[in-house]
Backbone as CSV, one residue per row, in Angstrom:
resi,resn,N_x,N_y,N_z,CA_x,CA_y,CA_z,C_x,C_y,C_z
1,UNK,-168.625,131.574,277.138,-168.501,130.843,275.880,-169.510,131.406,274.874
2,UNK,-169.312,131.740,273.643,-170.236,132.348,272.732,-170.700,131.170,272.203
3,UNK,-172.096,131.772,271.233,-173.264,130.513,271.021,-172.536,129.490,270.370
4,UNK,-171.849,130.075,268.851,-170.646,128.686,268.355,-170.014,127.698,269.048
5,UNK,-169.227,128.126,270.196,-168.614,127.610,270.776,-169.446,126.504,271.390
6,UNK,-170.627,127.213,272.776,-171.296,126.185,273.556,-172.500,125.356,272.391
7,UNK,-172.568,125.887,271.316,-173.717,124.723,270.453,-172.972,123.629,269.757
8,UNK,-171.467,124.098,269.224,-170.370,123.010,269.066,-170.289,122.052,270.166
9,UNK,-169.584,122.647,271.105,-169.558,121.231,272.458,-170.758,120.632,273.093
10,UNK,-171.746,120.953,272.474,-172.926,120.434,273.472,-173.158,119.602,271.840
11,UNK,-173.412,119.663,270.668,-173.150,118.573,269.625,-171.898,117.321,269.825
12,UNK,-171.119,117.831,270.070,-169.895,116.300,270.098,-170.038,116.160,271.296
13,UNK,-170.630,116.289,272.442,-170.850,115.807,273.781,-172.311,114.672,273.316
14,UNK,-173.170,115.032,272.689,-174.345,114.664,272.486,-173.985,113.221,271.626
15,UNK,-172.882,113.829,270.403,-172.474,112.108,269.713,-171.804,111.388,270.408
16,UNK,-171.106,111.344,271.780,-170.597,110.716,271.866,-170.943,110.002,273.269
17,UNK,-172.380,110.619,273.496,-173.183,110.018,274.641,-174.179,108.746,273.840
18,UNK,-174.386,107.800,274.787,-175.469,106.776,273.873,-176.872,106.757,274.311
19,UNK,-177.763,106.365,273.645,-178.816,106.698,273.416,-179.692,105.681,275.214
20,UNK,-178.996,104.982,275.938,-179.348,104.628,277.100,-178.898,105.087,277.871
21,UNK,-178.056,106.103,277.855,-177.810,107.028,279.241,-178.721,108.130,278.907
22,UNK,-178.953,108.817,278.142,-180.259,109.692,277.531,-181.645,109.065,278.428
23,UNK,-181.635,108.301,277.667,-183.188,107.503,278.384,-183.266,107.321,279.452
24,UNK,-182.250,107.276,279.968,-182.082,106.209,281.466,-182.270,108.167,282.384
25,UNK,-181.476,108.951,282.032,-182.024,110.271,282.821,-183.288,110.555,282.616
26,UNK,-183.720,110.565,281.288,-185.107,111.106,281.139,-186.383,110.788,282.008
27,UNK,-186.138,109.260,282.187,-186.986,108.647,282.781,-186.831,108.902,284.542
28,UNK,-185.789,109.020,284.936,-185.663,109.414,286.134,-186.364,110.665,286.545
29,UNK,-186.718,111.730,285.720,-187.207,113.033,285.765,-188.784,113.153,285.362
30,UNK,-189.062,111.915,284.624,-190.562,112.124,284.341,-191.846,111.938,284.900
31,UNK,-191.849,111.574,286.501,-192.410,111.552,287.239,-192.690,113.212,287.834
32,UNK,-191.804,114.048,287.511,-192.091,115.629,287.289,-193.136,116.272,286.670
33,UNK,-192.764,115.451,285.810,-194.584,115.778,284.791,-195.706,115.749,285.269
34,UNK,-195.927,114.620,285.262,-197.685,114.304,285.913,-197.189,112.804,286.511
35,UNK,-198.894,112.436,287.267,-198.704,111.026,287.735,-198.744,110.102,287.043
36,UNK,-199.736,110.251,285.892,-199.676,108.929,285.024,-198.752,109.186,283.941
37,UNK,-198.250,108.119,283.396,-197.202,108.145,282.042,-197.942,108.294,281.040
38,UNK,-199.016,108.418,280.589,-199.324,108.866,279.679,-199.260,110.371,279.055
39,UNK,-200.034,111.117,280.410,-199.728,112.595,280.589,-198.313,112.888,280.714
40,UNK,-197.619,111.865,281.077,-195.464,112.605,280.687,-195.647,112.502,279.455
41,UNK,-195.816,111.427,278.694,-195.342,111.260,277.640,-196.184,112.435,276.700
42,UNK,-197.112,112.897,276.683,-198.395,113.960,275.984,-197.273,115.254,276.716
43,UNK,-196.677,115.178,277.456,-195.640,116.382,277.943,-194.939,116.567,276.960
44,UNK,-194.505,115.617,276.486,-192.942,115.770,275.665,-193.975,115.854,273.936
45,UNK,-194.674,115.009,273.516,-195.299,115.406,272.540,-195.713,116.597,272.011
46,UNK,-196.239,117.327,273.369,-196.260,118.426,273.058,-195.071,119.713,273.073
47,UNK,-194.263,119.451,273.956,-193.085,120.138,273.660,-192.033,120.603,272.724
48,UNK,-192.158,119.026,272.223,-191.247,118.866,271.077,-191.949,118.785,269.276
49,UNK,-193.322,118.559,269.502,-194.461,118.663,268.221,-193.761,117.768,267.506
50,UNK,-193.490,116.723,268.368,-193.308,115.171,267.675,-194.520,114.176,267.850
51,UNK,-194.256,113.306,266.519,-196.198,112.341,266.752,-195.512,111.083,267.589
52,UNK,-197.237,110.747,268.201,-196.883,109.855,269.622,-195.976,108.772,269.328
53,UNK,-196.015,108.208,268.456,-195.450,107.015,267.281,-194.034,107.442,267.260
54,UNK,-193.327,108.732,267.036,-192.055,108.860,266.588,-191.459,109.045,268.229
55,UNK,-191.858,109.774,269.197,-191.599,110.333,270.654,-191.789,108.585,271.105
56,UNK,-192.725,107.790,271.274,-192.556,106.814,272.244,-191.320,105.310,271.368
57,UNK,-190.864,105.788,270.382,-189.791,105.156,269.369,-188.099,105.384,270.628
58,UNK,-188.390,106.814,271.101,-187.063,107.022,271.584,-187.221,106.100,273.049
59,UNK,-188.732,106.014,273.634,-188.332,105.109,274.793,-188.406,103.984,274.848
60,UNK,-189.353,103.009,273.437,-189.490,102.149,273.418,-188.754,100.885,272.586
61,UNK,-187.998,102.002,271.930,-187.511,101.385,270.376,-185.496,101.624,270.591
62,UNK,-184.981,101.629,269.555,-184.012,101.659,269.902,-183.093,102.811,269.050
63,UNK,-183.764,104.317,268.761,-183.706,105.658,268.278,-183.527,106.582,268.593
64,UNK,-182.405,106.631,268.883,-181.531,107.711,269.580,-182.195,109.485,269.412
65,UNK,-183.092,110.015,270.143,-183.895,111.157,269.707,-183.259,112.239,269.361
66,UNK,-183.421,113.086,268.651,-182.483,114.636,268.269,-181.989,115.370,269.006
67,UNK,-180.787,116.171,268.910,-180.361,116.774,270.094,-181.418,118.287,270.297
68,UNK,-181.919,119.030,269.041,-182.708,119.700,269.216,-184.284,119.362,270.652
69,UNK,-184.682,118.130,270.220,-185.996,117.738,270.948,-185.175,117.374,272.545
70,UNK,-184.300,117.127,272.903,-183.479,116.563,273.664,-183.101,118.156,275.039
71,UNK,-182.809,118.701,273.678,-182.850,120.611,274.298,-184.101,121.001,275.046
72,UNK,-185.666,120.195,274.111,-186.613,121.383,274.108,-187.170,120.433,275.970
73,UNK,-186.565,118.572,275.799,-187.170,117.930,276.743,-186.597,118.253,278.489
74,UNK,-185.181,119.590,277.863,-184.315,119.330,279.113,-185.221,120.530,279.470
75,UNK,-185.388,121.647,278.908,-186.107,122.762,279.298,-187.512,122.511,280.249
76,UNK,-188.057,121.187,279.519,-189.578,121.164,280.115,-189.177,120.408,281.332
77,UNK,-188.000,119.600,281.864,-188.057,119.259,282.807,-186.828,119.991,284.007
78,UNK,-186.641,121.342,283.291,-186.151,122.295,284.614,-184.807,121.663,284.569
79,UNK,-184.185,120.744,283.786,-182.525,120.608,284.450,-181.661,120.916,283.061
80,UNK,-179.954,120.866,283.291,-179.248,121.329,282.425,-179.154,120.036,281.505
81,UNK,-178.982,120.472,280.035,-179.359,119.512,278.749,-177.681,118.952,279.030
82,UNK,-176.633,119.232,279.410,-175.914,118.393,279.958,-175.185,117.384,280.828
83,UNK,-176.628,117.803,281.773,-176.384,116.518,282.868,-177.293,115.420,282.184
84,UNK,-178.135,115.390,281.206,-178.976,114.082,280.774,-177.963,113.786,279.611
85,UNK,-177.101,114.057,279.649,-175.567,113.388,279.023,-174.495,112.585,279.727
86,UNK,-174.848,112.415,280.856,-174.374,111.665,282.041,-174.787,110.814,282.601
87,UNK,-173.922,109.544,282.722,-174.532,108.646,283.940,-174.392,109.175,285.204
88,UNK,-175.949,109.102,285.667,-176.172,109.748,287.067,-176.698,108.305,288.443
89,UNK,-177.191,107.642,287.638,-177.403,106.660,288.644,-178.715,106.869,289.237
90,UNK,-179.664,107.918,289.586,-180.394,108.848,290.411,-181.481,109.368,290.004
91,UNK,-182.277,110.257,290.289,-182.962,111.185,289.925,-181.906,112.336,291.199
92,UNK,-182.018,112.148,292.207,-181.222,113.103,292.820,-179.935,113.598,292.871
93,UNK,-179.120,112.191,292.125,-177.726,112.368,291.717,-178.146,113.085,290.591
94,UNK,-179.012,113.404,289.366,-178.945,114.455,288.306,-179.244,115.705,288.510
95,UNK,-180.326,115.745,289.539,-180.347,117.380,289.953,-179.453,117.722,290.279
96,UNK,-178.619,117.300,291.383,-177.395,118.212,292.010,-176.417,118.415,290.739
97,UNK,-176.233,117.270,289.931,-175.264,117.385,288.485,-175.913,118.468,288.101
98,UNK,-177.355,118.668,287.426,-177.763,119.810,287.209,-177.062,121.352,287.699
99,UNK,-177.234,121.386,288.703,-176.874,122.646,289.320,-175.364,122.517,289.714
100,UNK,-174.691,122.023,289.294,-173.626,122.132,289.153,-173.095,122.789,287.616
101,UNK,-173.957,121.930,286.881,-173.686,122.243,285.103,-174.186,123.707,284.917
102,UNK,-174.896,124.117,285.685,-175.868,125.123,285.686,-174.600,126.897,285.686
103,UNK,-173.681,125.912,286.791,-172.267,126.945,287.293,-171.502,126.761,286.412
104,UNK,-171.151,125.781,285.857,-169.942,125.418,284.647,-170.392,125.471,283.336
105,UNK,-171.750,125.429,282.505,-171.495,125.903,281.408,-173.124,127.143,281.571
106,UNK,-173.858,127.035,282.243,-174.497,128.052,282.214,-175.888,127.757,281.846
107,UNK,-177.344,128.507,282.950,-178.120,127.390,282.620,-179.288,127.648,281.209
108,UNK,-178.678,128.171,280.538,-179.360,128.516,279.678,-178.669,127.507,277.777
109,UNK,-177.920,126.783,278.231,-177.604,126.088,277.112,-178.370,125.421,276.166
110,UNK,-179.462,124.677,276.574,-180.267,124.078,276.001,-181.255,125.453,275.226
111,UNK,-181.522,126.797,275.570,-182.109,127.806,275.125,-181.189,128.126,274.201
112,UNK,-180.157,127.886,274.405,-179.161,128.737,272.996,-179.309,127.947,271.959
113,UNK,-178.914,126.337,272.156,-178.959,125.687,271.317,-180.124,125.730,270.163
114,UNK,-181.136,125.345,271.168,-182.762,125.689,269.972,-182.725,127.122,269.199
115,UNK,-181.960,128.156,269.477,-182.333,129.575,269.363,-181.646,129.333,267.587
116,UNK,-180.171,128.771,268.244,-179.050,128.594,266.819,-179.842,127.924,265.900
117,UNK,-180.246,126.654,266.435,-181.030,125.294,265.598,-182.055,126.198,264.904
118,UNK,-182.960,126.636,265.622,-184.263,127.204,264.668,-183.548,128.354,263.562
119,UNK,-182.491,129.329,263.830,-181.847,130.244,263.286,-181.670,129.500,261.824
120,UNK,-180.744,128.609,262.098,-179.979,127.854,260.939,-181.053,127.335,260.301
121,UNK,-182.179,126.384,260.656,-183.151,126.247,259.676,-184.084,126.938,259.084
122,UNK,-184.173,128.088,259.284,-185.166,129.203,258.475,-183.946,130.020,257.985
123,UNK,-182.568,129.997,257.715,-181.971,130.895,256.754,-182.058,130.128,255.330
124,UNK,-182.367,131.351,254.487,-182.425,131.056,252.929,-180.949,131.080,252.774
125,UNK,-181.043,129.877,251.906,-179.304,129.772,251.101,-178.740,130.916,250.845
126,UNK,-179.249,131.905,249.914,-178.668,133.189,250.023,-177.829,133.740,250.732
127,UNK,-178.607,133.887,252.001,-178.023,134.445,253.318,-176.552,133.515,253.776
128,UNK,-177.059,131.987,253.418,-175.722,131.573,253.865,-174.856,131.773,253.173
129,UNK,-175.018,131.791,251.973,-173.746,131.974,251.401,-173.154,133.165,251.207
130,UNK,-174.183,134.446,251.060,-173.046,135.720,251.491,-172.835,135.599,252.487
131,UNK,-172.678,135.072,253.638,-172.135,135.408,254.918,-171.147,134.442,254.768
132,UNK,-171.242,133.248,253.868,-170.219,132.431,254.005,-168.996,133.117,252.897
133,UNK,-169.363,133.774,251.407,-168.365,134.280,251.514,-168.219,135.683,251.418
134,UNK,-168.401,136.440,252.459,-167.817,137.543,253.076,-166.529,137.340,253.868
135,UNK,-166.560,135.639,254.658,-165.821,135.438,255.885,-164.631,134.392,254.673
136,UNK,-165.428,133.574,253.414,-164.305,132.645,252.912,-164.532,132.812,251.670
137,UNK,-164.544,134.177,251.010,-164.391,134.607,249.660,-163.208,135.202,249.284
138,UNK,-163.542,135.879,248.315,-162.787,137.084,247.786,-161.990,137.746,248.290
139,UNK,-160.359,138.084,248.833,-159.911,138.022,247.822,-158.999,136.280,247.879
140,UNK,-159.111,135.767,248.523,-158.598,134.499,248.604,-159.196,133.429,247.026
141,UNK,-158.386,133.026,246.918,-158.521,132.269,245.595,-159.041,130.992,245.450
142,UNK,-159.807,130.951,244.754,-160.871,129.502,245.261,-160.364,128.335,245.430
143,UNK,-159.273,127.679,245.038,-158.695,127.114,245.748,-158.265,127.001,246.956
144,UNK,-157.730,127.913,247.503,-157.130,128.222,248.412,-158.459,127.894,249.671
145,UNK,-159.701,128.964,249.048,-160.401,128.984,250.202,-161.302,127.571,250.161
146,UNK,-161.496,126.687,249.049,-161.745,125.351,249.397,-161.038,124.523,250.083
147,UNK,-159.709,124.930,250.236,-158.619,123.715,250.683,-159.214,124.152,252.496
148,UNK,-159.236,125.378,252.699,-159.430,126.118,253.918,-160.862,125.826,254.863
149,UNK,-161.208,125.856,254.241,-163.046,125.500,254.494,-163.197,123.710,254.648
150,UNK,-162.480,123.120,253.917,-162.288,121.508,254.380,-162.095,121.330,255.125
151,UNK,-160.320,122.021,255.515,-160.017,121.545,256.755,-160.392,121.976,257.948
152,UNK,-161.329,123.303,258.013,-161.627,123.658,259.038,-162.882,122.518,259.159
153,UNK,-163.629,122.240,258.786,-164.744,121.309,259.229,-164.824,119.743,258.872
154,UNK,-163.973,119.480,257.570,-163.274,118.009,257.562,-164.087,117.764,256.915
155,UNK,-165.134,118.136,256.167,-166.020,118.468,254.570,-165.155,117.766,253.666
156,UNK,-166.109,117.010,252.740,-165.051,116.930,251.347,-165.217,117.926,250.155
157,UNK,-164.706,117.932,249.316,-164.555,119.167,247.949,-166.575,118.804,247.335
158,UNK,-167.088,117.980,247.347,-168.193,117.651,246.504,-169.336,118.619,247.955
159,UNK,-168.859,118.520,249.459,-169.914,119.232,250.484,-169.480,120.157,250.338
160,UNK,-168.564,121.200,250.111,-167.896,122.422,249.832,-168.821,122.962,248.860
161,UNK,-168.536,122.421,247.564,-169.554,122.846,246.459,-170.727,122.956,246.522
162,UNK,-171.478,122.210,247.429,-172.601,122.649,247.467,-173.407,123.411,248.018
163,UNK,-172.018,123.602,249.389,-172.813,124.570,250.380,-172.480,125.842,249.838
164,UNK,-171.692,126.159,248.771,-171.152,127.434,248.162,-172.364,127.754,246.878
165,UNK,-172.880,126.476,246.421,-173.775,126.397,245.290,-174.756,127.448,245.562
166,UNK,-175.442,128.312,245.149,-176.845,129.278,245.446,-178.048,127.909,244.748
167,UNK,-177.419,127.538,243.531,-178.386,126.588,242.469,-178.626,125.897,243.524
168,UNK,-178.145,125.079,244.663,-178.804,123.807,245.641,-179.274,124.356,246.762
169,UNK,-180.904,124.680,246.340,-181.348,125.400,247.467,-181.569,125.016,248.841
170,UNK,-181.673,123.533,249.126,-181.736,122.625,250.107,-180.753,122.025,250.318
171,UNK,-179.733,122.292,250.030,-178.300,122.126,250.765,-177.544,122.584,251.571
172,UNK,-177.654,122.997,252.810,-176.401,123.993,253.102,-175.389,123.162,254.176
173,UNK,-174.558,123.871,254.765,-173.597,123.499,255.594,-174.363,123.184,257.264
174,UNK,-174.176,121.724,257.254,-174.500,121.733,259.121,-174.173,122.486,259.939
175,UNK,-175.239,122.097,260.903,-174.668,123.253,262.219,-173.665,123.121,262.871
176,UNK,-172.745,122.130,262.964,-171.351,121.848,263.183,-170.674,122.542,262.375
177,UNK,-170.744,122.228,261.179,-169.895,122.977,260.420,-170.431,124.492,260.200
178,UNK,-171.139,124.647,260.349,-171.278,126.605,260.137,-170.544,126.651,261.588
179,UNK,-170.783,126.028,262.605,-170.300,126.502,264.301,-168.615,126.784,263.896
180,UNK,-167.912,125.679,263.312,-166.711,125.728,262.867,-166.349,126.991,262.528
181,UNK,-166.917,127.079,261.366,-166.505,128.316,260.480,-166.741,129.444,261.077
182,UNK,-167.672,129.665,261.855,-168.038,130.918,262.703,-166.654,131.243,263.463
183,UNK,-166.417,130.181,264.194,-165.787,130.054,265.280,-163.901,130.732,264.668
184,UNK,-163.775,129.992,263.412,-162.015,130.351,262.717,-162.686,131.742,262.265
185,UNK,-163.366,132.204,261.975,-163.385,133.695,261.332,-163.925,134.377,262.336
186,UNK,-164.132,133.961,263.977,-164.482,134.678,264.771,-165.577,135.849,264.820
187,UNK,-166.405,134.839,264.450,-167.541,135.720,263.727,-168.958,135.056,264.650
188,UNK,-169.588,136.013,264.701,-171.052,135.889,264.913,-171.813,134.632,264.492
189,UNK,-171.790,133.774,265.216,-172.872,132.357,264.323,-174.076,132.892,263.730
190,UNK,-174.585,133.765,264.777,-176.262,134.313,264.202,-175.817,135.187,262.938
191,UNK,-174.744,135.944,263.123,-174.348,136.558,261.410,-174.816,135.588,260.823
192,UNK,-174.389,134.454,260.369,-173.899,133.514,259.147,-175.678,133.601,258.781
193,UNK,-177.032,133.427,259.785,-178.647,133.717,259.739,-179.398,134.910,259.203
194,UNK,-178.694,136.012,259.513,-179.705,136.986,259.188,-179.622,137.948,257.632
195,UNK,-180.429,137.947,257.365,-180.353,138.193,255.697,-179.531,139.933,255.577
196,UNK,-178.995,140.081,254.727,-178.069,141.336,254.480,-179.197,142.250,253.589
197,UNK,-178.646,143.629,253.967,-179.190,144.055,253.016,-178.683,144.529,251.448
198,UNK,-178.863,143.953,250.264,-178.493,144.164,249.084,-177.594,142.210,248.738
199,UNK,-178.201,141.514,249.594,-176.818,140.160,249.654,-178.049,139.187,248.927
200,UNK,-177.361,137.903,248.528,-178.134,137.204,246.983,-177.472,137.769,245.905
201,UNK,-175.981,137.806,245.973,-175.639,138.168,245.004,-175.235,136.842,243.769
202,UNK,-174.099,137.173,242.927,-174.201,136.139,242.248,-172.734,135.036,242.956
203,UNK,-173.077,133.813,242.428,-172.715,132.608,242.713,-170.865,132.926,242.440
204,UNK,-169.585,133.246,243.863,-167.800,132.893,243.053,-167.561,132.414,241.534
């Protein structure tokens, strides 16, 4: 499965898991850490370079934590970021799920994911948007390629515009939706990241 693909399904696997089957694995695994809970919890603080206040919100409160920090918490505790998407019942019923997930999507998912995630947030608008239209420009007619770009990610005409905008520098297209678009133009997700040379051109 290429990165689009497995960072797409591991996002709509992630929305449509709830925020107490999350917890309910995590906690089964955090006796991995250290003996006292304080030192787990200073585990994940530091992993994820979240403050103690926002990290003990996801176990204490009722705040469903990011799928990024969720990636960085499956890594520090050695199992696949899609078995803590499962009711396991266990700590030993999730390892073996682990190494099972490990054969079926591969155990490096939670590494791809962060790789895409950090990718997508350090590209300058620029970059996204020549790469966005190299793949949904010219010669297609702007209509055409707005009607196209909706329906591939289910965007409305006002998120279209802006992720096409260069002027909205803090706007761009989610990582769902760039995964989308990667994915119909069969293109490189990390393309849509890395800056071109001679690209920043001007605005369709």
């Amino acid at each position: 499965m290429d990165k689009a693909k497995t960072v797409l399904n591991l996002i709509t696997m992630f929305d449509r898991t709830d925020r107490e089957t999350i917890m309910g694995n995590i906690n089964y695994l955090m006796p991995k850490l250290a003996e006292r809970r304080m030192m787990q919890y200073q585990k994940i603080f530091d992993v994820t370079g979240k403050s103690k206040g926002f990290v003990l919100s996801w176990f204490n409160g009722k705040i469903k934590l990011p799928l990024i920090d969720l990636c960085k918490i499956a890594n520090l505790l050695g199992v696949n970021v899609y078995s803590l998407l499962k009711r396991n019942g266990s700590c030993d019923v999730l390892l073996k799920e682990s190494a099972l997930d490990n054969i079926l999507f591969g155990a490096d998912v939670a590494s791809t994911y962060i790789e895409v995630f950090e990718a997508h947030k350090a590209a300058d608008k620029d970059t996204l948007v020549d790469t966005l239209e190299k793949y949904y420009g010219v010669p297609e007619p702007k209509r055409f390629r707005m009607n196209r770009v909706c329906e591939i990610t289910g965007a409305t005409r006002t998120a279209y515009h802006s992720w096409f905008s260069r002027a909205r520098r803090t706007v761009r297209a989610p990582l769902d939706g760039m995964c989308k678009l990667a994915i119909a133009a069969d293109a490189d997700i990390m393309e849509f990241f890395v800056k071109k040379e001679g690209g920043g051109g001007k605005e369709n």
